[in-house]
C-alpha positions as a Markdown table, in Angstrom:
| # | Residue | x | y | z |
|---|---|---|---|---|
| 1 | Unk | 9.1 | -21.8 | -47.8 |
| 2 | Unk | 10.6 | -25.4 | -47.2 |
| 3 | Unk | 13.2 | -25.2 | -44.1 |
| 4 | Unk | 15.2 | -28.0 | -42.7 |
| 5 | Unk | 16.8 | -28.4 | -39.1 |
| 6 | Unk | 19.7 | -30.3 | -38.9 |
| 7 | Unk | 22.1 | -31.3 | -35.3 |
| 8 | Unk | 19.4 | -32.6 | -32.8 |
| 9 | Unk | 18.3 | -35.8 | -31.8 |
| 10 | Unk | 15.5 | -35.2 | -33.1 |
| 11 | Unk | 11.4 | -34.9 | -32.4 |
| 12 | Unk | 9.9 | -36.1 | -30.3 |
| 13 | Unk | 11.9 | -34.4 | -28.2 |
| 14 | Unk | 12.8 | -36.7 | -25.8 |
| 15 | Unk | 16.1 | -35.5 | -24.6 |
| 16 | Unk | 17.0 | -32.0 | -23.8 |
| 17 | Unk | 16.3 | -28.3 | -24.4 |
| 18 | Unk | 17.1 | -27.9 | -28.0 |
| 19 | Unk | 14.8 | -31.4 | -28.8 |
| 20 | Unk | 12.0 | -29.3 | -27.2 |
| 21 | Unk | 12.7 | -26.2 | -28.7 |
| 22 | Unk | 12.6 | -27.8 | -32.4 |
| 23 | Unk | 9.8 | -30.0 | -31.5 |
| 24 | Unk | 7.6 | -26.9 | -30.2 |
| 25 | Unk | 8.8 | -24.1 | -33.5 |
| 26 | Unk | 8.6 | -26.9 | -35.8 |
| 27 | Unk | 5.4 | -27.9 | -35.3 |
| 28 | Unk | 4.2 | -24.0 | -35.7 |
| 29 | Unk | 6.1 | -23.6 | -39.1 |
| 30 | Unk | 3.8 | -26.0 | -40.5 |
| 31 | Unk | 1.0 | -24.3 | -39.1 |
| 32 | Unk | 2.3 | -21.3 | -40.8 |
| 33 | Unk | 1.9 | -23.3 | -44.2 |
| 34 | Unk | 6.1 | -23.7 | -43.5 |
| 35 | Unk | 7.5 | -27.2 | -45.2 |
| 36 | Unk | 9.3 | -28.1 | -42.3 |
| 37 | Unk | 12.2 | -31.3 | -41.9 |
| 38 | Unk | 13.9 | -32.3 | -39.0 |
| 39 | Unk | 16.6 | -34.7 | -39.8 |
| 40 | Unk | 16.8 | -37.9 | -36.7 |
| 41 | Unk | 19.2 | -39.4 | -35.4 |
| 42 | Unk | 18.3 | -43.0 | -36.4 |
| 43 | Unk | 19.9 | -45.4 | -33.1 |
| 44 | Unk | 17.6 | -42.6 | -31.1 |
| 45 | Unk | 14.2 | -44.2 | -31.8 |
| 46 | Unk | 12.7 | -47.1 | -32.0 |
| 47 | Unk | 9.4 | -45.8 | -34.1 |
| 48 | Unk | 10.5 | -43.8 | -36.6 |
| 49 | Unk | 7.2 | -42.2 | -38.0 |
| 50 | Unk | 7.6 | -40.2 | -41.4 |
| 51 | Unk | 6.0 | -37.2 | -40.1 |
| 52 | Unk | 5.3 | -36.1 | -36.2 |
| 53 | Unk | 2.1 | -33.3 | -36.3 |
| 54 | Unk | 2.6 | -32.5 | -40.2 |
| 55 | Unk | 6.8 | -31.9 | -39.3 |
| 56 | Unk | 8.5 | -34.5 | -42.2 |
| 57 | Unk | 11.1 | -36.6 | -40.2 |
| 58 | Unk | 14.3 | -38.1 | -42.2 |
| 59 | Unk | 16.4 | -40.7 | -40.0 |
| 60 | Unk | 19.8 | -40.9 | -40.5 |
| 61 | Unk | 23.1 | -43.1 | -38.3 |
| 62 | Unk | 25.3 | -41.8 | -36.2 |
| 63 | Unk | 28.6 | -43.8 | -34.2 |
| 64 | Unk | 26.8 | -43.6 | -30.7 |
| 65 | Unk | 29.4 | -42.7 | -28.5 |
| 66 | Unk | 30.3 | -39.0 | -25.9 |
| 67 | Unk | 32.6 | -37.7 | -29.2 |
| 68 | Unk | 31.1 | -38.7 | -32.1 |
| 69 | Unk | 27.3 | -39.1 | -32.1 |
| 70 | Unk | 26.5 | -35.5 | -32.8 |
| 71 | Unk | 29.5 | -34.8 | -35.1 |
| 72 | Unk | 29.0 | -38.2 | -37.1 |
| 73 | Unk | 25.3 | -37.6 | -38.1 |
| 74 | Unk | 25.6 | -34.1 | -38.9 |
| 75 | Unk | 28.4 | -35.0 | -41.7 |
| 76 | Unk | 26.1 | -37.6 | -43.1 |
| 77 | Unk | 23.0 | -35.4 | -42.5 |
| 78 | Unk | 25.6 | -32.8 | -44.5 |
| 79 | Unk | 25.7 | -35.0 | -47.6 |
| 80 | Unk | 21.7 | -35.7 | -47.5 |
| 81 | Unk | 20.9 | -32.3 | -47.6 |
| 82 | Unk | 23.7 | -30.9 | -49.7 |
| 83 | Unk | 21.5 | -31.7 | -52.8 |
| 84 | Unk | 18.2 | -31.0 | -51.4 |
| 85 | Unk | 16.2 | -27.6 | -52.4 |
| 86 | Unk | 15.7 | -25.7 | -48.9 |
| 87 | Unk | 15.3 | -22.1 | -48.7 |
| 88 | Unk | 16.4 | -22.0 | -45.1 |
| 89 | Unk | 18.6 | -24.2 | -42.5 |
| 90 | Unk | 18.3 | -24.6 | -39.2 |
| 91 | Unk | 21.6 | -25.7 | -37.8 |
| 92 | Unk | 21.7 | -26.4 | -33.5 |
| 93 | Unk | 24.8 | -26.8 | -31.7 |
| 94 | Unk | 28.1 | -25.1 | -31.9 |
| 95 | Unk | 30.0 | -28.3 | -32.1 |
| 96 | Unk | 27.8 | -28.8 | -36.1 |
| 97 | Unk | 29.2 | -25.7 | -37.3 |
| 98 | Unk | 32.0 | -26.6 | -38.7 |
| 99 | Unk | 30.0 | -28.0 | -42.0 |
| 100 | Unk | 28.1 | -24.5 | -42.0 |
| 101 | Unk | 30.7 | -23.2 | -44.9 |
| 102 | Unk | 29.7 | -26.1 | -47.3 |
| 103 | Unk | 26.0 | -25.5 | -46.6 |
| 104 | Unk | 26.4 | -21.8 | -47.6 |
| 105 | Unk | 28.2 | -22.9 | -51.1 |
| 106 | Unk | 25.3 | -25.2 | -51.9 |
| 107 | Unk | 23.5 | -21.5 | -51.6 |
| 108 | Unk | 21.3 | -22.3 | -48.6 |
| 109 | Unk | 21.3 | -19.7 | -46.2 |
| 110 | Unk | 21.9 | -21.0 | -42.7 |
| 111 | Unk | 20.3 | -20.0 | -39.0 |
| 112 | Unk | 22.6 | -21.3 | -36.4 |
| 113 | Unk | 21.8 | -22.0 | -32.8 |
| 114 | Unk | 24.8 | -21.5 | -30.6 |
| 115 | Unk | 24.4 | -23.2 | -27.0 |
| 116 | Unk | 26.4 | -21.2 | -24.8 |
| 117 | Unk | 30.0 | -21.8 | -23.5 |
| 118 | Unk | 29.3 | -25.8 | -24.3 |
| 119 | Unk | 33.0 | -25.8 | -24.6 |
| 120 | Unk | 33.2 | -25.4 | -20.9 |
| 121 | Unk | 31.4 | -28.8 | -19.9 |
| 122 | Unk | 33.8 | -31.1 | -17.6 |
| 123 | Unk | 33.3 | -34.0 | -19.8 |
| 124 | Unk | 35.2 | -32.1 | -22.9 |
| 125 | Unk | 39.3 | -32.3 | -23.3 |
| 126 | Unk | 41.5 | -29.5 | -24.5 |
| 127 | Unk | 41.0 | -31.2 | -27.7 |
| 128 | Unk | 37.1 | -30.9 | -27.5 |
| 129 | Unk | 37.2 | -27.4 | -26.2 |
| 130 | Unk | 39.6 | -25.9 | -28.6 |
| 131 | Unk | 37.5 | -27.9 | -31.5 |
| 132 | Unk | 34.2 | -26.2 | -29.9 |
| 133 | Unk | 35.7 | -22.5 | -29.7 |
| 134 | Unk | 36.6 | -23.4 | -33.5 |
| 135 | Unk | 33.8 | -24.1 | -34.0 |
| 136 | Unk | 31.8 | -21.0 | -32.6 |
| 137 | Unk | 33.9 | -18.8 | -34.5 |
| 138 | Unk | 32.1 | -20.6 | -38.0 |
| 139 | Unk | 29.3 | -20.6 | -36.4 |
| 140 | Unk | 29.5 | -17.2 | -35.8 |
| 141 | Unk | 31.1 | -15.8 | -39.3 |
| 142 | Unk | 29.8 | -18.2 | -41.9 |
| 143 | Unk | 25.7 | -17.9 | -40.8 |
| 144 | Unk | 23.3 | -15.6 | -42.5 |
| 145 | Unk | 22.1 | -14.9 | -38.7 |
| 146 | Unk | 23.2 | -16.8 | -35.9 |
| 147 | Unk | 21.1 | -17.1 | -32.1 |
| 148 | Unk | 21.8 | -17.0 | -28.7 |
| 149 | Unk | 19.5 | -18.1 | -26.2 |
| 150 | Unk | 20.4 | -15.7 | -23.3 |
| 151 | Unk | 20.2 | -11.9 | -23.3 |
| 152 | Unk | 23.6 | -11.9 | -21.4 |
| 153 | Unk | 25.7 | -13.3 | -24.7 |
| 154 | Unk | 24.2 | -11.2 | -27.2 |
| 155 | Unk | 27.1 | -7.8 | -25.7 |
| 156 | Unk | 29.6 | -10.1 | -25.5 |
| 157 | Unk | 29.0 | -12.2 | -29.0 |
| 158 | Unk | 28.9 | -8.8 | -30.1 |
| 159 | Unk | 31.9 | -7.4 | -28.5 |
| 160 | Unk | 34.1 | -10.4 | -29.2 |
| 161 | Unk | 33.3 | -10.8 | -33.0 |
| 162 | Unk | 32.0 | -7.6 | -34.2 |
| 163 | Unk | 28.7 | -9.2 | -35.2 |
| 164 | Unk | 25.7 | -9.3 | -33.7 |
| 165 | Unk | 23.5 | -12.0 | -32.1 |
| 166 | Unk | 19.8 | -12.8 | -32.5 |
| 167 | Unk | 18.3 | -13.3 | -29.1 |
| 168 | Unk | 15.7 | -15.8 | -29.4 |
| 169 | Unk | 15.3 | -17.4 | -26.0 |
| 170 | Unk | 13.9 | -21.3 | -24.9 |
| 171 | Unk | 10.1 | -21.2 | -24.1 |
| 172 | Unk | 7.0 | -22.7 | -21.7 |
| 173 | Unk | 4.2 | -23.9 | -22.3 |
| 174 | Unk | 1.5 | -22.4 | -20.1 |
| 175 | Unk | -0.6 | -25.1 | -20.9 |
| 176 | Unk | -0.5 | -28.9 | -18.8 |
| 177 | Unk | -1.8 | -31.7 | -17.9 |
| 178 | Unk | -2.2 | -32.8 | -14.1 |
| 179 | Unk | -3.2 | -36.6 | -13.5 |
| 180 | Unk | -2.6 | -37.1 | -9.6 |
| 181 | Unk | -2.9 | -40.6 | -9.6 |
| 182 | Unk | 1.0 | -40.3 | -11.4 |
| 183 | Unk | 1.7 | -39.4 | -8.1 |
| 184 | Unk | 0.6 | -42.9 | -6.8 |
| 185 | Unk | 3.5 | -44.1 | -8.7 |
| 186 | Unk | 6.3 | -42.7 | -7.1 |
| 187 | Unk | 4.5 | -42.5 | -3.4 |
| 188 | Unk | 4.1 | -38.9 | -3.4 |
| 189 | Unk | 1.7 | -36.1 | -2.3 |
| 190 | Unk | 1.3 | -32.7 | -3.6 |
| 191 | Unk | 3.7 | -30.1 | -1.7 |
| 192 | Unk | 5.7 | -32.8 | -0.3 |
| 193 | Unk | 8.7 | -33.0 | -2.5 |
| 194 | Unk | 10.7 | -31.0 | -4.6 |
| 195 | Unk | 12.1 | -31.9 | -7.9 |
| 196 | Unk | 15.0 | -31.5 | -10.4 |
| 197 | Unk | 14.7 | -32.1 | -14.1 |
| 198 | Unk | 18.0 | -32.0 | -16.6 |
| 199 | Unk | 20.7 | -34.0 | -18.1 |
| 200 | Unk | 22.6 | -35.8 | -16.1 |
| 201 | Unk | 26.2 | -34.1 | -16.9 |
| 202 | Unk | 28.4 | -32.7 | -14.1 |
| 203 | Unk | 27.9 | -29.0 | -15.0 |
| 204 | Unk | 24.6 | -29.5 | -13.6 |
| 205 | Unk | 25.5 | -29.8 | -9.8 |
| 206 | Unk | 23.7 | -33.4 | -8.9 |
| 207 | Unk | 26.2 | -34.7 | -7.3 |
| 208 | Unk | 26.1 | -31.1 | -5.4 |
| 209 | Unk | 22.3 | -31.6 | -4.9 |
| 210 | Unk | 22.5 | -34.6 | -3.8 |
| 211 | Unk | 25.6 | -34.7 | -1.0 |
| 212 | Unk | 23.6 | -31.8 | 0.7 |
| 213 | Unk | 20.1 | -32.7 | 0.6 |
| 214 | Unk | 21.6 | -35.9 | 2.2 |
| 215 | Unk | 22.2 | -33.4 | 4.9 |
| 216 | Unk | 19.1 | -31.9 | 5.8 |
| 217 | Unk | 16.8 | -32.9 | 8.2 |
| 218 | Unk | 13.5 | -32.7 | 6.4 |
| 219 | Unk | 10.5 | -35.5 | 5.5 |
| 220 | Unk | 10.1 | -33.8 | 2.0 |
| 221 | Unk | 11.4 | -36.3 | -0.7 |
| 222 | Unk | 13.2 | -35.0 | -3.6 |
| 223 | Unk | 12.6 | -36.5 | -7.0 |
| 224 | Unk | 15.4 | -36.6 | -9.9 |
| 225 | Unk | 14.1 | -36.7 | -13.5 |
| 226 | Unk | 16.8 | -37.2 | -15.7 |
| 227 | Unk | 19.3 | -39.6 | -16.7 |
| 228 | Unk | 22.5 | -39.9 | -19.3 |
| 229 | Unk | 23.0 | -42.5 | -21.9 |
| 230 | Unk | 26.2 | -42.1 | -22.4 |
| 231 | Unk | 27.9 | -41.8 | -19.5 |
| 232 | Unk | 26.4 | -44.5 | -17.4 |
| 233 | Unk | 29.1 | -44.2 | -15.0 |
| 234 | Unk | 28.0 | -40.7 | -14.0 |
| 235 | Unk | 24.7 | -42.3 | -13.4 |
| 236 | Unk | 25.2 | -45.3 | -11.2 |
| 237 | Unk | 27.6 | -42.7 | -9.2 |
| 238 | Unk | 24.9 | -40.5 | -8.5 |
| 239 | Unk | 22.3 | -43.3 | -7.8 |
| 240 | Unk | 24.5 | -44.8 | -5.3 |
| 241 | Unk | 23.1 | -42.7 | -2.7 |
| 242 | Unk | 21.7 | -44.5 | 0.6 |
| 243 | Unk | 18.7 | -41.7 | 1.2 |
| 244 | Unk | 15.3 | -43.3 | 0.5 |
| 245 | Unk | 14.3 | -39.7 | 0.4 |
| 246 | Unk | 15.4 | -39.3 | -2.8 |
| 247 | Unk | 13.7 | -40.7 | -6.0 |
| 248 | Unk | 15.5 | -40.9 | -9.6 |
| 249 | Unk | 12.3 | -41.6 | -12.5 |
| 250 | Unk | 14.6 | -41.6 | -15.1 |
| 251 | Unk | 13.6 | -39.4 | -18.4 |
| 252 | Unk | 9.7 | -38.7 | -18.4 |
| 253 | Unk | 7.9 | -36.6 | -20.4 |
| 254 | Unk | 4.5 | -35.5 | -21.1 |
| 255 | Unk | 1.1 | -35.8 | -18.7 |
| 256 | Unk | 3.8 | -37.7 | -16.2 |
| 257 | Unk | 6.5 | -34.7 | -16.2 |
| 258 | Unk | 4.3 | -32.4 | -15.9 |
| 259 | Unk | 2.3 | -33.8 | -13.2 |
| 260 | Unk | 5.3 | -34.0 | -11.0 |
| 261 | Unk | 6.4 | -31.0 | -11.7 |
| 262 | Unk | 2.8 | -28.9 | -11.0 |
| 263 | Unk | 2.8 | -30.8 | -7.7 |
| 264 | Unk | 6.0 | -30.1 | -6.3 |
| 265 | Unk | 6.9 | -27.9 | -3.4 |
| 266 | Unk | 9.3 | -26.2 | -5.6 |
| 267 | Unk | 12.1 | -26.9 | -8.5 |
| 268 | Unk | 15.9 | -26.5 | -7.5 |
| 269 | Unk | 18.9 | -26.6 | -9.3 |
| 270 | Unk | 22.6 | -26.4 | -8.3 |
| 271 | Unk | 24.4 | -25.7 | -12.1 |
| 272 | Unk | 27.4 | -24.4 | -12.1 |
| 273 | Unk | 26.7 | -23.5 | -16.0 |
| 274 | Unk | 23.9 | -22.9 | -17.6 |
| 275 | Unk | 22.1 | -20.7 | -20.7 |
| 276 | Unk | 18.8 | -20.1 | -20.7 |
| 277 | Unk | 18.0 | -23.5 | -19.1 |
| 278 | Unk | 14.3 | -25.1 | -20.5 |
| 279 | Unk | 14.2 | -27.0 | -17.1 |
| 280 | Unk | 13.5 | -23.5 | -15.6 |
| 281 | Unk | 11.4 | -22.3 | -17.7 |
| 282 | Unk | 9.2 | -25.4 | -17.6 |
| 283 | Unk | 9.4 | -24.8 | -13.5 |
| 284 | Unk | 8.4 | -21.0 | -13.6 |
| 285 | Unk | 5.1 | -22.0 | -16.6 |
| 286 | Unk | 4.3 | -25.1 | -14.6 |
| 287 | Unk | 5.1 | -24.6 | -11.0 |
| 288 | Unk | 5.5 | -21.2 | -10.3 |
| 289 | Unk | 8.4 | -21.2 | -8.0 |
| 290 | Unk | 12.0 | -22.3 | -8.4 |
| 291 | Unk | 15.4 | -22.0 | -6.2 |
| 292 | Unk | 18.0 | -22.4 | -8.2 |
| 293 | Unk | 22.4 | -21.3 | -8.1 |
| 294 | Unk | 22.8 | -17.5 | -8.7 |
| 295 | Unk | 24.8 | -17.8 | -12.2 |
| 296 | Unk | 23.9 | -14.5 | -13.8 |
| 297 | Unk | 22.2 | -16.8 | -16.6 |
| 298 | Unk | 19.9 | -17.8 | -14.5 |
| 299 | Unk | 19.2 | -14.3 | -13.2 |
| 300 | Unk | 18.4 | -13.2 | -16.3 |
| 301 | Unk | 15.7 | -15.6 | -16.9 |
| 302 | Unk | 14.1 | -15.1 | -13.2 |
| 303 | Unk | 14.2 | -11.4 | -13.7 |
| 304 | Unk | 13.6 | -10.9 | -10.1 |
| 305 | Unk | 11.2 | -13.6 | -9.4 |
| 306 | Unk | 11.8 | -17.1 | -7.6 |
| 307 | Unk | 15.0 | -17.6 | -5.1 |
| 308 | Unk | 18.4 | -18.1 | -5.9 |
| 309 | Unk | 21.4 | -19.0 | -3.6 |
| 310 | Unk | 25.2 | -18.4 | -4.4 |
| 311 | Unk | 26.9 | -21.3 | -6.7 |
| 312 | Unk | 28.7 | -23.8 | -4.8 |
| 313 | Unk | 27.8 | -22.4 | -1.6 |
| 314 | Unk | 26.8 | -25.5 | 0.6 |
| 315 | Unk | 25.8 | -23.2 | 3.7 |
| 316 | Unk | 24.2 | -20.7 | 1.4 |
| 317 | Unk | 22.1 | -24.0 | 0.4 |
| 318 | Unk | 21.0 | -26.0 | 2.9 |
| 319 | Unk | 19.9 | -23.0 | 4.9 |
| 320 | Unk | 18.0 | -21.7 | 1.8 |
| 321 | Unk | 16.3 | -25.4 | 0.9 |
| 322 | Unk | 15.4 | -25.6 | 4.6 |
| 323 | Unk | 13.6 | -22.2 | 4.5 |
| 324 | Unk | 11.6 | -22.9 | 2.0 |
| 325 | Unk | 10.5 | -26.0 | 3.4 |
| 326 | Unk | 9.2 | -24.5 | 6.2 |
| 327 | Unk | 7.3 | -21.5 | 4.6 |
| 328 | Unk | 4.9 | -22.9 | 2.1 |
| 329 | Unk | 3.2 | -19.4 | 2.4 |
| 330 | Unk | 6.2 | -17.4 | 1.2 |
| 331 | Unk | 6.2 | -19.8 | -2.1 |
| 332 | Unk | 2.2 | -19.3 | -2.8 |
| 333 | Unk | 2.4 | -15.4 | -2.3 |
| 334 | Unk | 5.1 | -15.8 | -5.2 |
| 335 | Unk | 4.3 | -17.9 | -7.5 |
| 336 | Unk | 1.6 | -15.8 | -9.2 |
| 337 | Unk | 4.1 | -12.9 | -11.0 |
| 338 | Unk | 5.9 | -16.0 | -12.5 |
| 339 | Unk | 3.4 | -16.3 | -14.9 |
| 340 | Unk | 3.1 | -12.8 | -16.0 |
| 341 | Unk | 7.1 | -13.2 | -16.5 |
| 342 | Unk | 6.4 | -16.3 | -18.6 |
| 343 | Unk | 3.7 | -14.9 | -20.7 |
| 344 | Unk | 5.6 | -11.5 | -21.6 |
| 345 | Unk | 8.9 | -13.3 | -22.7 |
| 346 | Unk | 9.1 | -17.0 | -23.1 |
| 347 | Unk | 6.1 | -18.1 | -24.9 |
| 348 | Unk | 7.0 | -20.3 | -27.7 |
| 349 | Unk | 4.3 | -18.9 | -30.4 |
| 350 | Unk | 6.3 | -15.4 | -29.9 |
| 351 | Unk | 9.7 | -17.6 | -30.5 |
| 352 | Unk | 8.3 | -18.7 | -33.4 |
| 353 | Unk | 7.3 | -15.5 | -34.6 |
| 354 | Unk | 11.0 | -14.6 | -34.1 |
| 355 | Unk | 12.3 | -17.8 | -36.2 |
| 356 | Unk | 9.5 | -16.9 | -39.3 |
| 357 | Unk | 11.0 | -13.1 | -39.0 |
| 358 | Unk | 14.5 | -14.5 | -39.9 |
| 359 | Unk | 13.1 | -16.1 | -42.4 |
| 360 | Unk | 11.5 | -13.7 | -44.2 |
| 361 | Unk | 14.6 | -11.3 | -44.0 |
| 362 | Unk | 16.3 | -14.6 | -46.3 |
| 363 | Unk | 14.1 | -15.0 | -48.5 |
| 364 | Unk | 14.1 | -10.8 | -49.2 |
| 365 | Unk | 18.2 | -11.3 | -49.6 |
């Protein structure tokens, strides 16, 4: 088979959750003697390598602003493929679908990733959101098969468009690296910090995070990886914090991520929307122990494991951060079953599995 995937950034993923989820699938097509292309978004890299462990990279432009970076490259990614021979594409991204119909009369079947309610986000406009919720709808009802990444949306896809969802969850890589003299860098020691890793977008709480860690009384440091492009406003507001307790690395990836993330007391998160979020599945594969906001999206990834604390809830917070600050034993007695949880559900050579299955139900059509 020859598949492309169209709407990311691109690989190496050095972004967000979908970026790892091509980057980790695509790379295991090709070892399943799949032709696999991911189309780039050209102002994204500064290498641009023809091919990234046997995955063939095409790098296309894209007008670089909040509105029309994704949108732009899809339409010319559109025309590039239009009369290319695929027997399978891969589009990510609600806001991409509206080009799904013209894909389909070109007679290639199309696999759609849909990323949740994205049309909630505080940074969209009625004009955004209404486009987006159009846009699911295509996504929805011109796909051969279309994914969810969340158990939770699959009923209510279901329910409210009389079509059925694929679930095919994010996954972790049990597997890591651990240099401790990374820790050097951002004077640290093991166990005596905790970190966040995401976007920075609003829906993720740091500005939440950050007002109330400000608050406790506590020695622990907490590092910030993450940062946003974009919206560089956003960023210098949340990095105008006077705490010397708390360190912002900026995007990281790799033998450095996942040494800070092995090493810390534990992840946290304060999103007030999520999906299946990557972040915390890295945390549960790589750390073992998480506290994170009790969206029911979120619940549904811990499935029972790890700590949660009500959404918003500043009390609810603090007094669960300082807890778990002072009970190191509590977080060592759970952090074994997280793996177990990780293993049965969220390991990316069974999401590929699930991806390859799809395609062979194509090509029999």
């Amino acid at each position: 088979m020859k598949i492309a995937i169209i709407g990311t950034r691109g690989i190496p993923a050095s972004y967000s959750g979908f970026e790892t989820s091509v980057q980790e699938t695509a790379t295991r097509f090709v070892q399943k003697d799949i032709e696999t292309i991911v189309y780039c978004r050209a102002n994204h890299y500064k290498d641009k390598p023809d091919e990234f462990k046997g995955v063939k990279l095409i790098y296309l432009p894209s007008v670089k602003s909040k509105h029309l970076d994704t949108i732009t490259n899809t339409l010319i990614t559109f025309f590039h493929l239009l009369f290319k021979k695929y027997d399978a594409v891969i589009v990510y991204g609600v806001g991409n679908a509206l080009f799904i119909p013209f894909i389909r009369l070109s007679s290639k079947p199309v696999i759609s990733v849909v990323d949740g309610a994205d049309w909630e986000r505080k940074k969209w406009g009625k004009f955004a959101k209404g486009f987006l919720k159009l846009s699911r709808y295509f996504a929805v009802h011109f796909s051969n098969y279309y994914v969810v990444d969340n158990e939770l949306l699959v009923e209510e896809y279901n329910k409210r468009f009389g079509k059925e969802p694929i679930y095919i969850p994010y996954g972790a890589n049990m597997q890591f690296k651990n240099n401790v003299e990374i820790l050097k860098k951002y004077e640290v020691e093991k166990n005596k910090y905790i970190i966040f890793v995401g976007r920075f977008v609003k829906e993720k709480g740091i500005d939440f995070l950050i007002e109330n860690y400000e608050k406790i009384n506590t020695n622990i440091k907490l590092i910030i990886i993450g940062d946003n492009v974009i919206d560089q406003d956003y960023v210098v507001k949340l990095k105008n914090t006077q705490d010397k307790r708390i360190v912002f690395t900026g995007f990281v990836y790799g033998e450095e991520y996942e040494t800070l993330l092995h090493n810390a007391l534990f992840y946290v998160s304060c999103s007030f929307l999520e999906g299946t979020s990557p972040s915390l599945l890295s945390a549960m594969a790589i750390n073992g122990f998480a506290l994170v906001s009790d969206l029911k999206e979120n619940l549904e990834v811990l499935k029972g494991s790890c700590a949660t604390f009500s959404v918003g809830d500043t009390i609810d917070f603090k007094e669960k951060v300082n807890y778990y600050l002072n009970n190191a034993k509590v977080i060592e007695n759970e952090r074994e079953r997280k793996s177990d949880i990780v293993k049965n559900h969220y390991t990316w050579g069974k999401i590929t599995n699930q991806y390859i299955e799809l395609f062979n139900r194509i090509s029999k059509n």
